[in-house]
Phi, psi and omega in degrees: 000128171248156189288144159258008185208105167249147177246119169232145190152212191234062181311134176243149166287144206245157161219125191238106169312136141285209187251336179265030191056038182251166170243118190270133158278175211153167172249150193219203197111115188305328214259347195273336193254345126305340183292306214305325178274337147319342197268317201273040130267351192063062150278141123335077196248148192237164168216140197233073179211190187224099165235170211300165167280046175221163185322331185297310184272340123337304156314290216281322155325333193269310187290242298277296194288348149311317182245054150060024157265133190292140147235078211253321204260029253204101176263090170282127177237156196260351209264340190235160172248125179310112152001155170194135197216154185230121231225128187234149161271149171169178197306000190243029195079169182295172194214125168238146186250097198257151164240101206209342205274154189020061164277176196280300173301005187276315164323309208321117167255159177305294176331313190288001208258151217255095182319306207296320189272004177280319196297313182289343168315134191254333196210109182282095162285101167223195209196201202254260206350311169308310184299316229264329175258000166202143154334273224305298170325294182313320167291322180296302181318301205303311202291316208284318145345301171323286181308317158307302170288000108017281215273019200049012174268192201241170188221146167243150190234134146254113173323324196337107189297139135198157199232036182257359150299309172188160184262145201342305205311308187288307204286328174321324195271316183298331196292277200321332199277335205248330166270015158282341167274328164283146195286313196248114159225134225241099172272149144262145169323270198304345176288296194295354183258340205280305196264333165259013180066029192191127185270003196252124198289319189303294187298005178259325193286350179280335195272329177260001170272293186340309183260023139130318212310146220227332190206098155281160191197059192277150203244132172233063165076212166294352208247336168110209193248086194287128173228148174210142154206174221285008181279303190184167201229173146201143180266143191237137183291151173273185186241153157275125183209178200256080200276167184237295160211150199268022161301144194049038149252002142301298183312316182291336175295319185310298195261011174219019153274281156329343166262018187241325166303298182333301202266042145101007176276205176292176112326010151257299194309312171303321192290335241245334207234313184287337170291332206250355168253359132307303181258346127334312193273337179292339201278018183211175167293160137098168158273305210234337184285287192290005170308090207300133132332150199308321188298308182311328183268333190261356149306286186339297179299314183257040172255003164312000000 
């Protein structure tokens, strides 16, 4: 299979406080749990990272080929160990706590990255996050960035903040910098108010077409989507569900906006579709367990 969608960036094994205080395991990673929902819309999906020769990165290898991601670009290493992050509840939303430092996708040099299948690629996905754990991570997106638009495909951003990673000041210059290279970008509100200084969704999708983006998709929660491009613009409603926990329903927005481009709709029909598999996703524990498949979301939609 060659991919129409490669993800690059850092999976981690998840541990998700219950209601009785136990921790359900699983796999996260923003971009790895985009591929993944990108993949059950039935994309053509690829994954681009480095994780440890150890159970964990065994796991995460065993989930990939399960849900039909290519790991052709996948790199096992004996010298570094896969990432682990543990997501706790309470009155303010959920909350994470990472063990990540000199984890294997954090080594990722511009040199590992696997040309040929970056050039075939129709569509590049990464994120702040990808960039956020190491320099080297951070050169590496750009160059990988590079090779795709080079090579005519297209790159998609998720902005996705976080600042326990690095501080505003840095992550504001690199985020930005990287969505002057990118086509699709995909913010959240409260991230996109934190690195551009403005709550207001016209003035943030105006701040990021300005700085080159071609299809903006800032996502506002329960309140739906702002989609823009330099053409035209539409607020796409959000959906209702009996949510439980909203981990990884960006990421599921992400990856079922992009398998809907990929097959050709519009920036509205995709938000229009990624929005109701976004709060789909919300209704279970985990990053990756309740992400619904494509039959399940075009039920949904079509019992609006």
């Amino acid at each position: 299979m060659t991919p129409d969608i490669l993800c690059l960036g850092e999976p981690m094994l998840e541990f998700n406080q219950q209601k009785d205080g136990t921790y359900l395991p699983g796999h996260g990673g923003d971009t790895s749990n985009a591929a993944i929902a990108a993949a059950r819309q039935g994309a053509k999906v690829g994954y681009v990272t480095h994780i440890g020769k150890d159970a964990f990165g065994e796991s995460f290898m065993e989930l990939w080929e399960k849900e039909g991601i290519s790991t052709a670009t996948v790199s096992q290493v004996k010298t570094a160990h896969t990432g682990i992050y543990f997501v706790t509840h309470g009155a303010d939303g959920h909350e994470f706590s990472y063990f990540r430092a000199g984890s294997a996708a954090s080594r990722m040099t511009p040199e590992d990255l696997p040309k040929a299948a970056l050039q075939a690629a129709k569509i590049l996905h990464v994120s702040g996050i990808s960039q956020a754990i190491s320099d080297s991570a951070a050169d590496t997106v750009f160059e990988a960035m590079r090779i795709v638009r080079e090579a005519g495909g297209r790159v998609s951003y998720d902005t996705n903040l976080r600042l326990k990673l690095w501080p505003l000041d840095r992550a504001r210059a690199v985020i930005h910098a990287a969505v002057a290279q990118s086509d699709i970008v995909l913010p959240g509100l409260d991230d996109a108010a934190q690195l551009t200084g403005s709550t207001d969704p016209e003035a943030i999708v105006d701040t990021y077409l300005n700085l080159g983006a071609s299809i903006v998709a800032l996502t506002l929660g329960s309140a739906g989507t702002l989609v823009a491009t330099p053409e035209e613009r539409q607020h796409i409603r959000g959906r209702k569900v009996n949510a439980i926990d909203a981990t990884g329903a960006g990421d599921m927005f992400d990856g079922a906006f992009l398998a809907r481009i990929s097959a050709g709709d519009t920036p509205f029909e995709a938000a229009r579709y990624a929005n109701a598999a976004a709060a789909l996703s919300t209704q279970g524990y985990g990053g990756v367990a309740p992400m619904p498949r494509k039959a399940t979301v075009e039920e949904f939609l079509t019992n609006e």
